[in-house]
C-alpha positions in Angstrom: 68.7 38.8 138.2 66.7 37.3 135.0 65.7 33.9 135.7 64.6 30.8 133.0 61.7 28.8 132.9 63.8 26.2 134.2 65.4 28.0 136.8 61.9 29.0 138.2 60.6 25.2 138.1 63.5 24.2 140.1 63.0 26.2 142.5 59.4 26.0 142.9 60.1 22.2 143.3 62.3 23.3 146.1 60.1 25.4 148.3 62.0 28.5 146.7 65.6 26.8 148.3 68.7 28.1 146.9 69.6 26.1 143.8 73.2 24.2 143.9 74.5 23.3 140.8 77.6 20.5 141.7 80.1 19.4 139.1 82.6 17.1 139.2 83.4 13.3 137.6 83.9 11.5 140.4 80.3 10.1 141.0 81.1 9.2 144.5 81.9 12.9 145.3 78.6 14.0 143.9 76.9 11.4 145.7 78.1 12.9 149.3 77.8 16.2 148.5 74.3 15.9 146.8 73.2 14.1 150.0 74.2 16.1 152.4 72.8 19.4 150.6 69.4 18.1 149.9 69.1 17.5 153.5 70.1 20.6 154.5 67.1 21.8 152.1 69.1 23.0 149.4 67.7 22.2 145.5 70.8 20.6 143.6 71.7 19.8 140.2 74.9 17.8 138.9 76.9 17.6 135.9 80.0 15.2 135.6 82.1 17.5 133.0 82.6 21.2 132.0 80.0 20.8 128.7 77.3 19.7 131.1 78.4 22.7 133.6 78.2 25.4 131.4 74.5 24.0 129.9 73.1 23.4 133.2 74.6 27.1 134.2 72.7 28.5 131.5 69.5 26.7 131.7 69.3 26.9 135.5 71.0 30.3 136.7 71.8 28.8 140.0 72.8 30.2 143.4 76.4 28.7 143.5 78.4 26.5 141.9 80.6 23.8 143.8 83.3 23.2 141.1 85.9 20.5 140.6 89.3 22.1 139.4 90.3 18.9 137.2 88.4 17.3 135.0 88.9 15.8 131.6 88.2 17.5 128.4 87.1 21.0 130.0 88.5 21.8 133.3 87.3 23.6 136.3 89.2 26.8 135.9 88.0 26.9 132.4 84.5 26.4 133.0 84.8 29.3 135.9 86.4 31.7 133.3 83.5 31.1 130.5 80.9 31.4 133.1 82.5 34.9 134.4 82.4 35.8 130.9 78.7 35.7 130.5 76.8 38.5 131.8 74.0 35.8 132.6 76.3 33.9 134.6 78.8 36.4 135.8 76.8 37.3 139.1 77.5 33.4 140.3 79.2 32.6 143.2 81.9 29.8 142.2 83.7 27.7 145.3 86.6 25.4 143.7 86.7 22.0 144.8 90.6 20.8 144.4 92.8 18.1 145.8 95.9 20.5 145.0 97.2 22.4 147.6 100.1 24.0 146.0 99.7 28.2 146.2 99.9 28.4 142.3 96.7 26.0 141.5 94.9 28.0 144.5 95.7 31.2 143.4 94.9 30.3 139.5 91.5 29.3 141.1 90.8 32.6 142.4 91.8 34.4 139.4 89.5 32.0 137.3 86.7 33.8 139.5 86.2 31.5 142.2 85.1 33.0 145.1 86.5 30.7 147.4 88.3 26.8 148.0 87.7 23.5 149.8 90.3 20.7 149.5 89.3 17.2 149.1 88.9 14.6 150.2 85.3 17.1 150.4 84.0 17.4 154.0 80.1 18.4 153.8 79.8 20.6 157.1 82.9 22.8 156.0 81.2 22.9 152.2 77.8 24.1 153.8 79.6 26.2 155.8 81.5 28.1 153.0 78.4 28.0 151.0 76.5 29.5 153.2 79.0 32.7 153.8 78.6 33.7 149.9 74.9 33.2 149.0 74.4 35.7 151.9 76.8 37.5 150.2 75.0 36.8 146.7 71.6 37.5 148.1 72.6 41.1 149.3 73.9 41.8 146.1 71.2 40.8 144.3 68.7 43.2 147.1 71.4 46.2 146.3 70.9 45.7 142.4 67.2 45.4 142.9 66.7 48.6 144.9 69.4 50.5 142.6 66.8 49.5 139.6 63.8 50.4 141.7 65.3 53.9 142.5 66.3 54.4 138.7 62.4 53.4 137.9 60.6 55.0 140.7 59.4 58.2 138.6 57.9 55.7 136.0 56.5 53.6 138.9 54.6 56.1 140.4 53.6 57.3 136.7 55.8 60.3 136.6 57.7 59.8 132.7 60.1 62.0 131.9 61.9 62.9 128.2 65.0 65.2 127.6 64.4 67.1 124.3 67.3 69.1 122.4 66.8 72.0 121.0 67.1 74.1 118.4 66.7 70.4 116.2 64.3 69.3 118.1 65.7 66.0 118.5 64.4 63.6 121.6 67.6 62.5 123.0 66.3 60.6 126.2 63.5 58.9 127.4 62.2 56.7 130.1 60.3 53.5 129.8 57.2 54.5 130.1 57.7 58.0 128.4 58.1 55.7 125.7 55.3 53.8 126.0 53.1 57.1 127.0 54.4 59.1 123.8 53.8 56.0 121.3 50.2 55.5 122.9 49.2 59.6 123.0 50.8 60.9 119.8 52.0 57.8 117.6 55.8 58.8 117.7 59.0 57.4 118.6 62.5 58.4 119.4 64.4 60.3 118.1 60.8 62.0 116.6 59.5 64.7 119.0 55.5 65.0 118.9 55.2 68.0 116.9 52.7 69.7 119.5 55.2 69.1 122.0 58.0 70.5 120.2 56.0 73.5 119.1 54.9 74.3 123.0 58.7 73.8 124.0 59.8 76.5 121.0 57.4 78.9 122.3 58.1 78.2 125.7 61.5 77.7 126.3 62.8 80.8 125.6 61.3 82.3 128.6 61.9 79.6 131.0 65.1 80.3 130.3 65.6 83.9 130.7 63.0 84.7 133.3 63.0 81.2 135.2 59.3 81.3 134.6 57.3 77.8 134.6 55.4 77.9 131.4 51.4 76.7 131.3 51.3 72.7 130.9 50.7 70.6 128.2 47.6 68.6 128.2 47.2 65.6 125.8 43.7 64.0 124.8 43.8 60.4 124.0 41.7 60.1 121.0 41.4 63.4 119.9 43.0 65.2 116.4 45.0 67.5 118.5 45.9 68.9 122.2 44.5 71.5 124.3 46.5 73.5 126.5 45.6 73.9 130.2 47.1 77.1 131.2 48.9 77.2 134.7 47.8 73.2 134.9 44.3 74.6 136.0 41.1 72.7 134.7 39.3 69.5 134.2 41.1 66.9 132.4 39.8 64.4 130.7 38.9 60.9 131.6 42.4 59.9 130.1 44.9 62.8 129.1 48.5 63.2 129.2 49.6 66.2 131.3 53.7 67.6 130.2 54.9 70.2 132.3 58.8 71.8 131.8 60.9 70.5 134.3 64.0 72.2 133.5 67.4 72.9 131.4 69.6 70.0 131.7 72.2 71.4 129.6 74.2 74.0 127.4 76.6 74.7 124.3 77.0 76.3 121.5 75.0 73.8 119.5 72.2 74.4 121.6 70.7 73.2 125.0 68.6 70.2 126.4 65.4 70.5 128.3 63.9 67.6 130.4 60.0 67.5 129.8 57.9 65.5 133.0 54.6 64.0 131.9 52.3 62.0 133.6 49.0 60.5 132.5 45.7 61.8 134.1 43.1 59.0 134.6 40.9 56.7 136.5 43.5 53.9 136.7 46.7 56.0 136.7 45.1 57.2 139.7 44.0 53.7 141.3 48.2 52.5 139.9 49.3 55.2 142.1 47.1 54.7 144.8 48.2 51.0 144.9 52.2 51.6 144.6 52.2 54.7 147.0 49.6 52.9 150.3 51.0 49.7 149.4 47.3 48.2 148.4 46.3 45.2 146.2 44.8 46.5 142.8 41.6 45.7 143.9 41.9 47.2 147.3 42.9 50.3 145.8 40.0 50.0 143.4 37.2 49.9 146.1 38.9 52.9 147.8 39.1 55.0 145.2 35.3 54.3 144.5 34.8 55.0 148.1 36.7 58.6 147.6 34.4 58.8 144.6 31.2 58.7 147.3 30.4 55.6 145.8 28.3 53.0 148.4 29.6 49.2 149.1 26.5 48.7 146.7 28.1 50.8 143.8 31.4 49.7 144.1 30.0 45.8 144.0 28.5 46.6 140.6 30.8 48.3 138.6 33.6 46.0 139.9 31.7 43.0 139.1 31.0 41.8 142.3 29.0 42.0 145.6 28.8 44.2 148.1 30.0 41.8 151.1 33.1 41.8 148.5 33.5 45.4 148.4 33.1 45.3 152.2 35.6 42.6 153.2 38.0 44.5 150.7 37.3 47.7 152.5 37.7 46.1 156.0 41.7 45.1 154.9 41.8 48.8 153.5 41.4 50.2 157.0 44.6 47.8 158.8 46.7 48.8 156.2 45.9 52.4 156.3 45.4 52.2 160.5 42.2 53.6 160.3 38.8 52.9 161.5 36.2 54.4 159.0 35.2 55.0 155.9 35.5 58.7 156.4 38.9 58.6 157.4 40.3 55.8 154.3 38.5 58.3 152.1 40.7 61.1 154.1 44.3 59.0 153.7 43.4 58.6 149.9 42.2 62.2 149.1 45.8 63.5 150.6 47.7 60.9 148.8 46.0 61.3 145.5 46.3 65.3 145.8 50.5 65.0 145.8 50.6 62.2 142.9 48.2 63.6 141.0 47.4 67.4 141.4 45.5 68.5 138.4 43.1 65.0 139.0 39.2 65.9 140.0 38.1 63.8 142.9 
């Protein structure tokens, strides 16, 4: 979930606690309650109506809200359903805090958003209690949504882009982030604009991809240069920094025409040392000194063209070899090579 400056500088000041946001205008309610949640470690804020709830929601993004039903001006069930409303809000856990009991007010609660009830006069254990049920609950939603954005992105993490072209127009229909960012860097056009050179090798290409299912010579991309050269079968030395496009496949169909989804990926020192990092779960700089060490390079060479010494390089080396659960040079070089072969096939090592 996105996060404010605020939000971030509360929680810092809380040793990374869950943050509490309490409202209510009784001052001796918030006085218990804020009490007994700051010593059970929790980082609270307070707001005595719903104009101060729904700023302090905002500014802070917090955990849960603890949220009294009535209140003058705007009340709880109002704040809840202008809080649900915002997509930067929506994802909060609400727990009403109501001295009516009768099933309509409860039920109205719920349907407000609230995730849950305590009755007053408030009792802190059973508070915590329910508290504690949905920011588990909050916490593992927010893990799901995390790992459903890191499976969406994990081409472009590990540097694979990937753009859907229609044809016969020509028009580039779909594109991920760092196709994007590749494309604008490597040929100076944005979507909808296909590079020409790209479009002209899928025109000449396509057709027989299509009819014979045959995987046509890649596409490579030199940065600086007035136009591409074309590596046939992917064979070849690229260049310190190219962009490589291969033809993935047909995506779809119709009478207009079909679609065909273009990989690419970018051939260079540091996509290669990105990869390396993401893929053996290394620090940039770990993964740094062991590509230099793949590269033959000594502890002496890799201290001077990172900028450092070679004890540096060493004790950088040393943590290479627990994370990889190997005991020599020879063999980190080994893990590396194999690795570095399935990201990046057409690199030179």
């Amino acid at each position: 979930m996105e996060t404010t400056p605020l939000a971030r500088t509360l929680r810092e000041q809380g040793a990374n606690s869950d943050l509490v946001l309490i409202v209510d205008d009784v001052p001796d309610n918030l006085a218990v309650l804020h009490d007994a949640l700051d010593e059970s470690g929790y980082t609270v804020l307070i707001a005595t109506n719903g104009e101060q709830a729904l700023q302090r929601a905002a500014q802070a993004r917090p955990d849960i809200v603890l949220l009294d039903a009535m209140m003058p001006g705007i009340d709880g069930f109002e704040v809840a359903r202008r809080l649900k409303a915002d997509a930067a809000t929506a994802h909060i856990p609400i727990v009403f805090m109501t001295g009516l009991t009768e099933t309509e007010h409860l039920v109205a609660a719920l349907e407000a958003g609230g995730v849950d009830y305590v009755t007053k006069p408030i009792k802190p254990k059973e508070v915590l209690a329910r508290m504690n049920v949905h920011l588990q609950g909050a916490r593992r939603a927010r893990q799901d949504a995390r790992q459903a954005g890191q499976a969406r992105n994990a081409l472009d993490a590990f540097g694979y882009a990937s753009i859907t072209v229609r044809l016969p127009e020509g028009k580039l229909i779909w594109q991920t982030a760092l196709a994007r960012e590749l494309l604008q860097r490597y040929c100076d056009t944005r979507a909808p604009e296909t590079p020409p050179v790209v479009l002209e090798w899928l025109r000449r290409h396509a057709p027989e991809a299509r009819q014979q299912g045959i995987e046509p010579p890649a596409l490579s991309i030199v940065q600086g240069t007035t136009g591409p050269s074309q590596v046939p079968g992917g064979a070849g030395t690229p260049s310190a920094s190219s962009l490589s496009l291969r033809l993935h496949r047909q995506t779809g169909q119709d009478d207009d025409g079909d679609e065909w989804m273009i990989v690419m990926r970018e051939i260079s020192d540091t996509a290669v040392i990105e990869a390396m990092s993401l893929s053996l779960k290394l620090t940039a700089r770990e993964a740094e000194v062991l590509y230099w060490v793949v590269k033959g390079k000594t502890n002496k060479d890799i201290g001077e063209i990172l900028g450092s010494s070679p004890a540096t390089a060493k004790k950088h080396l040393e943590r290479v070899y627990v994370k990889l659960g190997v005991e020599t040079r020879t063999a980190a070089a080994g893990v590396a090579i194999k690795r570095i072969r399935e990201l990046q096939p057409q690199f030179e090592i």
